[in-house]
Structures are given as structure tokens and as C-alpha cells.
C-alpha positions as CSV (number, residue, x, y, z in Angstrom):
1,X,0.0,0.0,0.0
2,X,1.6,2.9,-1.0
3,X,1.1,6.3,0.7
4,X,2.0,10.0,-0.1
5,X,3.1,12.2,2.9
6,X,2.6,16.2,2.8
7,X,4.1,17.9,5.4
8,X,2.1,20.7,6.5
9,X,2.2,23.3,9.7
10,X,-0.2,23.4,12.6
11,X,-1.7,26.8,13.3
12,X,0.2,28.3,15.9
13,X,-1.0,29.0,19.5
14,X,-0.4,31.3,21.8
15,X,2.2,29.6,23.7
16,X,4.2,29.7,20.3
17,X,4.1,33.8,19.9
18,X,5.5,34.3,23.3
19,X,9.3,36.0,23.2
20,X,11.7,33.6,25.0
21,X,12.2,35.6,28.3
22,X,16.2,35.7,29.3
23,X,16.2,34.7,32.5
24,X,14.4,37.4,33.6
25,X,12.5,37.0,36.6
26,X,8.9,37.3,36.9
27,X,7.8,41.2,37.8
28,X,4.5,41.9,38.5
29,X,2.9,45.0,37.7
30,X,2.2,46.9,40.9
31,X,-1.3,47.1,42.3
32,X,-3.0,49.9,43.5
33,X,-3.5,49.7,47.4
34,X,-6.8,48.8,48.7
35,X,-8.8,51.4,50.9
36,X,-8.0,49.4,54.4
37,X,-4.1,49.0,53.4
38,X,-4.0,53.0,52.9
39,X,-5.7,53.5,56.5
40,X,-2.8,50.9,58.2
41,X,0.2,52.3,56.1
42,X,2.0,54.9,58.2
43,X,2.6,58.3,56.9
44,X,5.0,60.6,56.9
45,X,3.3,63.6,59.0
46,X,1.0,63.5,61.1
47,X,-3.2,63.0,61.2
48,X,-3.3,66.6,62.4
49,X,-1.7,68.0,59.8
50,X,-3.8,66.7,56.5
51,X,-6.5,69.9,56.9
52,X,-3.7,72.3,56.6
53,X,-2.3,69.9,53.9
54,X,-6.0,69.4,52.2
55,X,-6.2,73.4,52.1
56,X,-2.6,74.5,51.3
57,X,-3.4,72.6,47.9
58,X,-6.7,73.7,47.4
59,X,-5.4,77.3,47.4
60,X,-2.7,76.9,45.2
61,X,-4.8,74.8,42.9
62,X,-2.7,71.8,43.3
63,X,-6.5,69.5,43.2
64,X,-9.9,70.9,42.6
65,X,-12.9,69.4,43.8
66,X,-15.6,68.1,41.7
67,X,-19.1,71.0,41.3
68,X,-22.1,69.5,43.7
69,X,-24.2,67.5,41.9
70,X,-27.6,68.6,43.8
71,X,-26.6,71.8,45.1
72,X,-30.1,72.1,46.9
73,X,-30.0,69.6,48.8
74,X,-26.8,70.7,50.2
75,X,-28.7,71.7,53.4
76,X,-30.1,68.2,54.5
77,X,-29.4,66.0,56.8
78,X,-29.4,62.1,56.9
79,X,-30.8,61.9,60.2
80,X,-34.6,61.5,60.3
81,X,-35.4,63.7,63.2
């Protein structure tokens, strides 16, 4: 019985377009902190000083804050009483 071979190339995956890597070791791209790590983290001043930090900025329009969304209802209160 007499067969013909073709040789022929299998689609490549995606294992097969990866650059070789050099022996470098694996680096992972650096997270952004959750809310309860930034609370424990220690900073370098002190609690006490962030509202003179917060305005110092504000007034040399380092940050801006967002416009109110509902200016009118900038008088209420949460509380039900």
C-alpha cells in the first residue's frame, strides 16, 4: 500500500508567539493599594496635619474638587429627626 506524505504546519498558538524571556525574573505589575491598606500604612506627617495639607493645595490649585451634583439639597441632613 503505497502512501503520499505532505508535510504541512499546525496553526500556531499562543504559547508559540510568546518571546523567550532571558532569565528574567517574573515582575508583577504593581497594584494599587486597597482602601484598608492605605488606612494601616504609616505616613510621613502626622493626622493633624492633612487639613492644613487638604487646604494648602486647594489654594494653590494643586486638586480641585468636583461641582455639587444637587446643590439644593446641600442643606439636608441624613438623620430623620
Amino acid at each position: 500500500m503505497a502512501m503520499n506524505v505532505v508535510p504541512f504546519k499546525l496553526k500556531s498558538t499562543a504559547k508559540d508567539n510568546v518571546a523567550p524571556r532571558n532569565n528574567v525574573p517574573y515582575e508583577r505589575p504593581q497594584r494599587k493599594l486597597t482602601m484598608k491598606e492605605m488606612q494601616v500604612r504609616e505616613y510621613p506627617f502626622l493626622d493633624s496635619d492633612v487639613p492644613r495639607i487638604f487646604d494648602d493645595l486647594l489654594e494653590s490649585n494643586l486638586i480641585d474638587l468636583p461641582k455639587m451634583k444637587r446643590p439644593e439639597e446641600f442643606e439636608q441632613k441624613d438623620d430623620p429627626k
